[in-house]
Structures are given as structure tokens and as C-alpha cells.
C-alpha positions as CSV (number, residue, x, y, z in Angstrom):
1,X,-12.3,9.3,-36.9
2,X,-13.3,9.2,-33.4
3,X,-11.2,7.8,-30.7
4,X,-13.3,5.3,-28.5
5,X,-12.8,5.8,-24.3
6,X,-10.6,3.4,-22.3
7,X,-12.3,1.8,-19.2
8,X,-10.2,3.3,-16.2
9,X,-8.6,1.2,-13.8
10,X,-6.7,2.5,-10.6
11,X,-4.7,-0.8,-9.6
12,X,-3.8,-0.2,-5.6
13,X,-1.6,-2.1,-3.0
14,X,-3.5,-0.7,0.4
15,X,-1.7,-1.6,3.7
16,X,1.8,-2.6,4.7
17,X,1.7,-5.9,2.4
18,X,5.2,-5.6,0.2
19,X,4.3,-7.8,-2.2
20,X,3.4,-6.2,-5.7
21,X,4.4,-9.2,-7.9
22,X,0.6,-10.2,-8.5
23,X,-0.9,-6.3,-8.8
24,X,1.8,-5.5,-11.6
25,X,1.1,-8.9,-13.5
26,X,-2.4,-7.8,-13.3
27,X,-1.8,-3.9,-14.1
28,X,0.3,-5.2,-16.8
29,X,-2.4,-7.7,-18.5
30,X,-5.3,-5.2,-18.4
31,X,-3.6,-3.2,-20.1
32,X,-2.3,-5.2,-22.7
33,X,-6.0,-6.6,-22.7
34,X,-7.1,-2.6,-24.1
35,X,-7.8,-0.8,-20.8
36,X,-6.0,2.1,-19.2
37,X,-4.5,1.4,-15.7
38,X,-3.2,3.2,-13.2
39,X,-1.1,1.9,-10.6
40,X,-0.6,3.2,-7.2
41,X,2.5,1.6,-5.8
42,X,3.2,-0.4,-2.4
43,X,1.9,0.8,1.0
44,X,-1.1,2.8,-0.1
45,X,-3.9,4.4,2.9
46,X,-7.0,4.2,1.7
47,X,-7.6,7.6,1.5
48,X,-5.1,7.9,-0.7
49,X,-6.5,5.3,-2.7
50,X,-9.9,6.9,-3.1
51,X,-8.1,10.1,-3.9
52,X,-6.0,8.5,-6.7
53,X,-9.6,7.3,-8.2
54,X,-10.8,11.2,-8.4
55,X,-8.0,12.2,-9.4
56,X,-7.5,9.7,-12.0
57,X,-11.4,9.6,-13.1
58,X,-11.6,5.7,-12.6
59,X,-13.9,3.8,-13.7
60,X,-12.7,1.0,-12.0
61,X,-10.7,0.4,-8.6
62,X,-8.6,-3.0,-8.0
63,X,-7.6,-3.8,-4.3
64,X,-4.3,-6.2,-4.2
65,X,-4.4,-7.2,-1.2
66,X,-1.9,-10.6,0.3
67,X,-1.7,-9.3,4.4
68,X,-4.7,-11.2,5.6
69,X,-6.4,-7.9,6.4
70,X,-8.6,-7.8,3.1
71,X,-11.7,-7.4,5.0
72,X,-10.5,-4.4,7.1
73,X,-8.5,-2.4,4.3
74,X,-11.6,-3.1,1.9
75,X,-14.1,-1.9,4.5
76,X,-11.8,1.5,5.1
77,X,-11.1,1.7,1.3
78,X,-15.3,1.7,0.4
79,X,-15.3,4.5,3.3
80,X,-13.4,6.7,2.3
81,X,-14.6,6.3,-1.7
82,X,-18.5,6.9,0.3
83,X,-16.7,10.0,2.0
84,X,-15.8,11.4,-1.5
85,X,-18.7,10.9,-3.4
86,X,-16.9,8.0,-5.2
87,X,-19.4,5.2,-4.3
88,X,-20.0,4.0,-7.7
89,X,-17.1,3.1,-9.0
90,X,-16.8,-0.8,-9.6
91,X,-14.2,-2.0,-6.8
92,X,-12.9,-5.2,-6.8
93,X,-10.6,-7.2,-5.1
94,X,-7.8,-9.8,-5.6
95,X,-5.3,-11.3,-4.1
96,X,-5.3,-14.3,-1.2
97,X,-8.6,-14.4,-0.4
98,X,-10.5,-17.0,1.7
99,X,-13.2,-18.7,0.5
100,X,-15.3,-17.6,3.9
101,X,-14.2,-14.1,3.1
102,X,-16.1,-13.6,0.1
103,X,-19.7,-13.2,1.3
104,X,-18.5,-10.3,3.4
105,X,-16.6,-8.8,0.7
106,X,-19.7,-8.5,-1.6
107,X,-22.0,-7.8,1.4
108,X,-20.0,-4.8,1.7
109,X,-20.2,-3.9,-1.9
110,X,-17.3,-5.2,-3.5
111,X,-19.0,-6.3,-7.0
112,X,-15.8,-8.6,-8.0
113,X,-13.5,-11.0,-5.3
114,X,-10.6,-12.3,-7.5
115,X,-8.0,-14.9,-5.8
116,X,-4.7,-15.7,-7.2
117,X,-4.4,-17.3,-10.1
118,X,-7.6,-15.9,-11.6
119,X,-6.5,-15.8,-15.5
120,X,-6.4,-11.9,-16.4
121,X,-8.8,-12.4,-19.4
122,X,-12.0,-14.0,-17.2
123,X,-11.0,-10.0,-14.7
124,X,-10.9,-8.3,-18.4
125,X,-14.4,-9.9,-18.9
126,X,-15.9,-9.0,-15.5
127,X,-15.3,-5.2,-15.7
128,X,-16.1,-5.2,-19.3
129,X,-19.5,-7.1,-18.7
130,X,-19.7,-4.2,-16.0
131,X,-18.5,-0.8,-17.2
132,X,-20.9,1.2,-20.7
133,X,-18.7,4.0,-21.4
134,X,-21.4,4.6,-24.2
């Protein structure tokens, strides 16, 4: 009997936010929802974000992010994922987001902008609808 693949997720708090409360709810819920997650912990760079997602052979990367920097810790995350060859990994981002926000988010290649209360099965969905592992 063959044992199917998990979809990846890395799970990551970049920035000086403290606030994990919303990344572990959604950490925990994917993985009760079938996929393997990985989270990163508070206070993460974004290089060492993108290196957790090599390390870690994601298939998926989740930004938490509730600072008001989302923009600018999103732009230096997709950098430094560029800078390591990591570019096609499915990044997405949740967390307090404003409305306004989101066209720049996906103009800069984030594929999924989630804001709080989003209900962990319609994120489940989203990567699913996204990620063969065929």
C-alpha cells in the first residue's frame, strides 16, 4: 500500500509582530485538515523564512503577518525566496490586511491574501485547488 504525499506548508511569523494566536489556529487547522505544517515561530527575517522553505521542501509558504508592514515583509520575503531559487512555491498571506493592500500583494506575486477570520477550510481549499503532488 502506497502512502500518498502531504502538501507542505511552512507557517511563518516575519517581523517584530508578537502575536502568534492567529498563525497557530491556522498551523493547527491545516493540519488537522490532512496537510503537513511547519511552523516557524515569532520574529522570523525573511531570509530565514525562505531558508526554512528549502530546508523544509515546502510546497507552500503562509505569511502571518498583524504589524501593518505586510507589504514590506511580503516584498523582502518573495526576494529572498527569488534569491534562492524558491520562486515557485505558492506564498500566501494572512493576517490584518487592508482591503487597498491586496492588489499590491498579488501584483507582487502573492497567489492567496487571507484576512482574519477567513474559515480554515475555504485556506484548505485554496492550496488544494493550487498544489498536484501527482
Amino acid at each position: 500500500m502506497s502512502q500518498q504525499k502531504s502538501i507542505r506548508v511552512l507557517i511563518a511569523k516575519p517581523g517584530l509582530d508578537g502575536h502568534d494566536r492567529g498563525a497557530r489556529v491556522i498551523a493547527y487547522g491545516l493540519r488537522d485538515a490532512g496537510f503537513e505544517v511547519i511552523y516557524s515561530g515569532l520574529r522570523q527575517k525573511p531570509a530565514q523564512i525562505a531558508n526554512t522553505a528549502i530546508q523544509e521542501s515546502v510546497d507552500v509558504v503562509g505569511l502571518s503577518i498583524l504589524s501593518g508592514a505586510h507589504v514590506r515583509l511580503t516584498e523582502m520575503t518573495l526576494q529572498k525566496l527569488k534569491e534562492k531559487g524558491e520562486e515557485n512555491v505558492l506564498l500566501i498571506v494572512g493576517g490584518i490586511i487592508p482591503e487597498k493592500d491586496i492588489p499590491k500583494l498579488e501584483a507582487m506575486g502573492v497567489q492567496g491574501v487571507f484576512t482574519a477570520g477567513t474559515p480554515i477550510k475555504k485556506i484548505a481549499e485554496f492550496i488544494r485547488s493550487r498544489i498536484s503532488l501527482s
